[in-house]
N, C-alpha and C positions, 0 to 999 in steps of 0.2 A: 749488140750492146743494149739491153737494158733501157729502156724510155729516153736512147736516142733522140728517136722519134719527133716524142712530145717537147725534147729539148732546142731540137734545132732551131725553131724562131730564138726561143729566148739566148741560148746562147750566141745567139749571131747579133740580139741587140747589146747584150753587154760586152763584147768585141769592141762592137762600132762605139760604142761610150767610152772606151778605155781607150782608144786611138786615136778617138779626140780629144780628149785627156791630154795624152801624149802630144800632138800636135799642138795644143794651148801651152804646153810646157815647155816646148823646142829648146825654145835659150836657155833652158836649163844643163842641157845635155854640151852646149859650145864648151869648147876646151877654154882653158884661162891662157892669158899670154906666155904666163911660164911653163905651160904645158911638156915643153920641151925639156925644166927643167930638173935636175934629177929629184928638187925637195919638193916634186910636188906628189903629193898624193891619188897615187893612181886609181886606186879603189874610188874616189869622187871624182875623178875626171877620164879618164880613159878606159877604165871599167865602163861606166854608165853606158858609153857612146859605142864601145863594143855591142853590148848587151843589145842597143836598139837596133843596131844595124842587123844583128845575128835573128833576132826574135822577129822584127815584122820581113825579114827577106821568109823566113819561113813560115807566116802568115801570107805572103803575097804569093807565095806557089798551092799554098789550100785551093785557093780560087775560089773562096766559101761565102765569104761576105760583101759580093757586088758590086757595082760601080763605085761607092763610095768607101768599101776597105780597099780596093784596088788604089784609087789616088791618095789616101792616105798614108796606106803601107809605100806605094811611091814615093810620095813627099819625103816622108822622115829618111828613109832609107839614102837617097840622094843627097839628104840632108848630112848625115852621118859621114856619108864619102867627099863630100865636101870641107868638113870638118877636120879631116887626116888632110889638106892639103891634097888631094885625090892621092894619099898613099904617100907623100913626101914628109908629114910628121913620121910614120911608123919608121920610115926608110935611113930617118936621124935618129931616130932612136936607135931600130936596129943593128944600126953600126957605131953606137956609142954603147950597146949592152947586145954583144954578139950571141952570147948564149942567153938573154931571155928567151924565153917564150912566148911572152904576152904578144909583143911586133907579129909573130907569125899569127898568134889564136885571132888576133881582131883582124888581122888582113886576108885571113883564110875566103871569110865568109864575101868579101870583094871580090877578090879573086872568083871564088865560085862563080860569082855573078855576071865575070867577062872585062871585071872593072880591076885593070891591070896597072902597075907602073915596074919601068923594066927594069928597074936598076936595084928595087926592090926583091926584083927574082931574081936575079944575079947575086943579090948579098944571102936571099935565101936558100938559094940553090948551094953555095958554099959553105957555110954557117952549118946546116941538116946535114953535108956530108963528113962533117969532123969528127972524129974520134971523143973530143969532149960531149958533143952533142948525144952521141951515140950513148956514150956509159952517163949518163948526167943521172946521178938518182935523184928522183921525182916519185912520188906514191904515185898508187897504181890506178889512181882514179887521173890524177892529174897526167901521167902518159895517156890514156887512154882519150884525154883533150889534145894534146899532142900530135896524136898518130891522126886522128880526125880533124888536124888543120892539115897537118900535112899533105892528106888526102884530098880535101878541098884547095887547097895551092898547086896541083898537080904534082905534089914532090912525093921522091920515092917513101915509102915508111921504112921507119930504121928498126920497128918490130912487127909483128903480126899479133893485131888486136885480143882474138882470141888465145895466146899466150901468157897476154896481163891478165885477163880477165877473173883466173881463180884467182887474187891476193888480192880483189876489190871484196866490199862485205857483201855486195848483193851475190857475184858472181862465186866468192869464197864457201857458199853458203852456210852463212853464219846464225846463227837462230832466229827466226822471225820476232821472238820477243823480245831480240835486245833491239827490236828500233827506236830510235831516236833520232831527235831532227838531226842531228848530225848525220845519222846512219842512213835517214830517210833524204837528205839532200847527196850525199854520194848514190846512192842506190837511184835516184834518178837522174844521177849525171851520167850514170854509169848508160843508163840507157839510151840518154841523149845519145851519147857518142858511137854505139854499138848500131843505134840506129835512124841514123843521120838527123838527128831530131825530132824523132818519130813519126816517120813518114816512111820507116822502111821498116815493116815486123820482118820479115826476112833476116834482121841482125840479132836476133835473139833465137837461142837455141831452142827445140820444146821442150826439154827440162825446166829452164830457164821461164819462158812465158807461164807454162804449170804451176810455176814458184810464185809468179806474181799474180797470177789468177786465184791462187790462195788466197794469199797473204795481203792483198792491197786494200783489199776492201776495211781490213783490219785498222792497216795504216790508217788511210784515210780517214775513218772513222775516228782514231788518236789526235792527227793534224785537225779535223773538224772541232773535234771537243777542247783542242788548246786553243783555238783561235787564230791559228798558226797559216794566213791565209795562202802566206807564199809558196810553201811549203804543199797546201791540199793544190792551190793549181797548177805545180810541178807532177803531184803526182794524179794528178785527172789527167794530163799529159801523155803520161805512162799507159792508162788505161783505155785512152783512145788508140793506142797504135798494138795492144794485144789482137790477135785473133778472136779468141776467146771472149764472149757477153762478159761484164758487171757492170754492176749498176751501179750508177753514175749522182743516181737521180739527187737522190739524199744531200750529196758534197756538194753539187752546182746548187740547189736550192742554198746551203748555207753560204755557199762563196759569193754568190750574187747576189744575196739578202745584203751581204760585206761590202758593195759595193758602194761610194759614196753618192752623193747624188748630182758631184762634177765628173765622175766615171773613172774614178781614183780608186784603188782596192789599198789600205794597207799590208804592210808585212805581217803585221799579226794584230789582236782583236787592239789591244793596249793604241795601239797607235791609231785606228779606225775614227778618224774627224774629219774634218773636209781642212782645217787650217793643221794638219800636219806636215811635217819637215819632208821636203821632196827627194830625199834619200831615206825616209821611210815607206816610201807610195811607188818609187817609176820603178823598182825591177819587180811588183808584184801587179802593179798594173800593166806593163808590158807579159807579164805571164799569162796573165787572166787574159790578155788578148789570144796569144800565141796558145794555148789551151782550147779554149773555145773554136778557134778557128781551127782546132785537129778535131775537135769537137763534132762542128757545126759539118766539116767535109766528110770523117766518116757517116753522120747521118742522109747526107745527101746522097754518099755511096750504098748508104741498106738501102734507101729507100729508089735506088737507081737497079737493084737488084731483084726487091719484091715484083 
């Protein structure tokens, strides 16, 4: 990849600033008392708390950013499983809203972890093998989050990934000029999931990685010029888990020019102050982390190889 290299100090400091970030912010991420209940807004409470649990458990398996991303990525992480009641919020919900999904996506990434509650896999285990579960229509990005909790929960998958994959846009192969951030946020979900959050190129076919060895740079280069930060370190993401070099160099320069000077990135240029709304700053700062740190380990991999 492309000045790697010369990126790895600098991405491993703007990690460590955007963790600390994250960590001065903690009590932002605490569920509210009615968390449990149905009027509340899940997208600001049980989203967020997802989101950090998911992003720095897969910064803490990089193993890129040393003693102090180690206890960091610790803290919040723990932090998060705490916050679900160790798995007895998701486990009321669950069984007040049998076929969501969200119960399973946020509990997935615990599970993974060895951090179980059992009564939870019992409702899960029954719930995944229902008939409604099965035919439930969901767009083919949103299965493809589905089958990848499933998979991290230990349960069976009710399809084979590669199946959904042509009816997604990245996977559908849809013309690369019709990206848009729309297009460009499924098209890197699509890869989260195909490959386990990019730490396994193995889930992307070579057609497939060819396509975005084209075309990302392009991307990129769009997300760059709208100020769209959330969006360029989703897809720097993508570009650390191709086999294939591009270069990088360009979009980390402008995404950590973006950075504020409390280690906050906003979602896009508009929002970029340090007194912005913290549901415009924590899932692009927790990106900027979780990027960097796939970042920062592919460079320590070339450079473990030279």
């Amino acid at each position: 990849m492309t000045g790697t290299k010369v990126w790895c100090g600098e991405v491993t400091d703007v990690a460590l600033a955007a963790l600390r970030w994250l960590g001065e912010h903690r009590a932002e991420f605490r569920l509210p008392d009615a968390s449990l209940e149905s009027r509340h807004d899940r997208d600001r409470t049980l989203r967020p708390l997802g989101e950090l649990a998911r992003l720095t458990h897969v910064v803490a398996r990089q193993d890129a950013l040393g003693e102090e991303g180690r206890r960091l990525t610790a803290e919040l992480f723990d932090f998060a499983w705490r916050e679900t009641g160790r798995g007895e919020v998701l486990a009321t919900i669950a069984h007040r809203e049998p076929f969501a999904t969200y119960p399973l996506e946020l509990y997935a990434v615990f599970a993974r972890a060895g951090l179980r509650h059992h009564g939870l896999d019992a409702q899960l285990r029954h719930i995944t093998g229902t008939r409604m579960w099965r035919t439930a229509e969901r767009d083919a990005t949103r299965t493809l989050a589905v089958l990848a909790a499933e998979r991290d929960a230990g349960l069976t998958q009710h399809r084979e990934p590669l199946a959904v994959l042509p009816d997604t846009w990245l996977g559908g192969g849809a013309e690369p000029w019709s990206f848009t951030a729309a297009a460009g946020y499924a098209a890197t979900h699509t890869v989260f999931h195909l490959t386990d959050w990019c730490t396994d190129p193995g889930g992307l076919s070579a057609a497939l990685r060819e396509h975005l060895r084209l075309w990302l740079p392009a991307w990129l280069a769009c997300s760059v010029e709208a100020g769209h930060w959330d969006l360029t370190g989703e897809l720097l993401a993508v570009a650390a888990v191709l086999p294939e070099p591009v270069d990088v160099v360009l979009a980390w320069t402008a995404l950590a020019s973006a950075q504020c000077a409390d280690g906050a990135v906003a979602e896009t240029a508009e929002w970029n102050h340090d007194d912005a709304d913290f549901h415009h700053r924590y899932h692009s700062t927790l990106v900027m982390a979780f990027s960097a740190a796939l970042t920062a380990r592919r460079s320590l991999d070339e450079q473990d190889r030279s």
